[in-house]
C-alpha angles and dihedrals in degrees: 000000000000131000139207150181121273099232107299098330118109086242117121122198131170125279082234123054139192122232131190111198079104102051100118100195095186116145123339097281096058100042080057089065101047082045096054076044091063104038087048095056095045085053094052087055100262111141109165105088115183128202137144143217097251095049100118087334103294098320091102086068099042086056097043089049091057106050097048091047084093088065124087104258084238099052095070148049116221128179134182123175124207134210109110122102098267078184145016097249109095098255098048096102143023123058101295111144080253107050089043087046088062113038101053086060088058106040082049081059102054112047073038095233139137088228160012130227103208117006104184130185111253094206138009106257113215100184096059125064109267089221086062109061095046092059092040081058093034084057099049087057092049086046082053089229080116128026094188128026124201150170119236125191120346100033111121132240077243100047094049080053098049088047095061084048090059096042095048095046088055110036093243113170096268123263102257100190150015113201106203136164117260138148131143094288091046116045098145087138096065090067096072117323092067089060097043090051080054098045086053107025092250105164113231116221098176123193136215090038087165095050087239089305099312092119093048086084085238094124114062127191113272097002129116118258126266117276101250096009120134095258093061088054117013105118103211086046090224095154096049091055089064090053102099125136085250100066100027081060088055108045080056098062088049095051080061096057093042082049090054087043094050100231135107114264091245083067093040080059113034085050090058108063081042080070084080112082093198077061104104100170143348115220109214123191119230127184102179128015102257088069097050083057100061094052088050098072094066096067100115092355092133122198121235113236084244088058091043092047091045085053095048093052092053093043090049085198102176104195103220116270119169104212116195117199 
């Protein structure tokens, strides 16, 4: 395993993470397995575990909490974000002083530890002052219940910039991290919110590496779908969605040039997003250990400039530019 810098903070996490948005804790023979999951991946040097308040409604955390309570505190990095209505009354979800208030006491209580590495903010929240809730997070790292803050899916290029405003007006302990999705049919970040980690040495922990599987090699063009797979269940049908001709053609084209590489095309794309040096960490999801496995290989499998080119060609990704004249 391999380990970087998130952003400019002095803090190191694995190249691979471990997410838990797929932990299905459903009866005891399943937790087994999402416990031999975790175990596996701390053995195999990952030490960056993620999880949220509103995975399975906090039992994700309490799971998650208990296993690597066998772990010395220092040896590992653990996140959880917070947003969703963990209740029914008005304040009982978004990124007010009180809900954050709240919820970083329970979620403290759950995974039953005096702190927590990185806390982000699931979503952006409109309807509450951007300044307070950086100070309510500011507050939190000077309280020592959080060391690093930072914003997940649905926060702007812009908002991330008029965050560090705000923070730098007023002195706030800096955002450390976004944790977006991105993988090579989804490379919305590179438009603006990539430059702007750079500009301010905000560390990127992107999730859905895999596009939901897509990118496993698992869905072929004109086949039916894998019995069990996520197409033939997920409710929102957000990897369906992401079944066209278009990309299917060109995952394809990929599974040839992880053939020719001799690697599976987890690690081709994994390894990809690694390209990026403001990448700290990709958090990968594994529900058994077998998949975890095969992420695992792509921790320090570096891409040659010829295999990246060749990448870029098949995925024609054109970052925005408005032209006048």
């Amino acid at each position: 395993m391999e380990y970087r810098n998130v952003g400019k903070s002095g803090l190191k996490v694995s190249e691979i993470a471990l997410g838990s948005w797929m932990t299905d804790l459903g009866g005891s023979e399943k937790a087994k397995v999402a416990e031999d999951t975790i175990r596996l991946a701390y053995e195999n040097g990952v030490n960056f575990f993620d999880c949220a308040d509103a995975y399975s409604g906090g039992k994700a955390e309490k799971f998650l909490g208990r296993v690597l309570k066998s772990y010395s505190r220092g040896s590992y990095v653990v996140s959880s974000k917070l947003f969703f209505p963990m209740g029914r009354g008005a304040n009982e979800w978004g990124l007010s002083r009180k809900h954050i208030v709240e919820s970083i006491d329970r979620t403290l209580k759950n995974m039953q530890l005096d702190y927590i590495d990185i806390y982000y903010c699931h979503r952006f929240d409109p309807t509450t002052p951007l300044e307070e809730t950086l100070r309510a997070l500011s507050d939190l790292v000077t309280q020592g219940k959080i060391l690093y803050y930072g914003v997940s899916e649905s926060w702007s290029g812009s908002a991330i910039v008029e965050a560090q405003g705000i923070i730098e007006k007023y002195g706030l302990h800096p955002m450390t991290s976004v944790q977006p999705q991105y993988n090579m049919l989804d490379r919305y970040i590179e438009h603006e919110i990539m430059d702007i980690c750079e500009r301010y040495g905000i560390g990127i922990t992107p999730f859905s590496p895999l596009a939901q599987g897509v990118l496993t090699g698992k869905y072929r063009k004109g086949e039916a779908y894998p019995e069990g797979s996520r197409a033939t269940h997920q409710a929102d049908r957000q990897v369906v969605n992401m079944l066209t001709d278009e990309n299917l053609d060109k995952v394809e084209k990929i599974r040839k040039i992880a053939d020719e590489l001799g690697v599976s095309m987890s690690v081709l794309a994994l390894a990809w997003i690694l390209r990026k040096r403001i990448v700290s960490s990709v958090i990968t999801g594994a529900s058994r250990p077998q998949q975890l496995e095969a992420n695992l290989a792509a921790a320090g499998y570096r891409l040659t400039d010829d295999v990246i080119a060749e990448i870029d060609q098949i995925l024609d990704f054109k970052k925005f530019e408005r032209r006048v004249g």
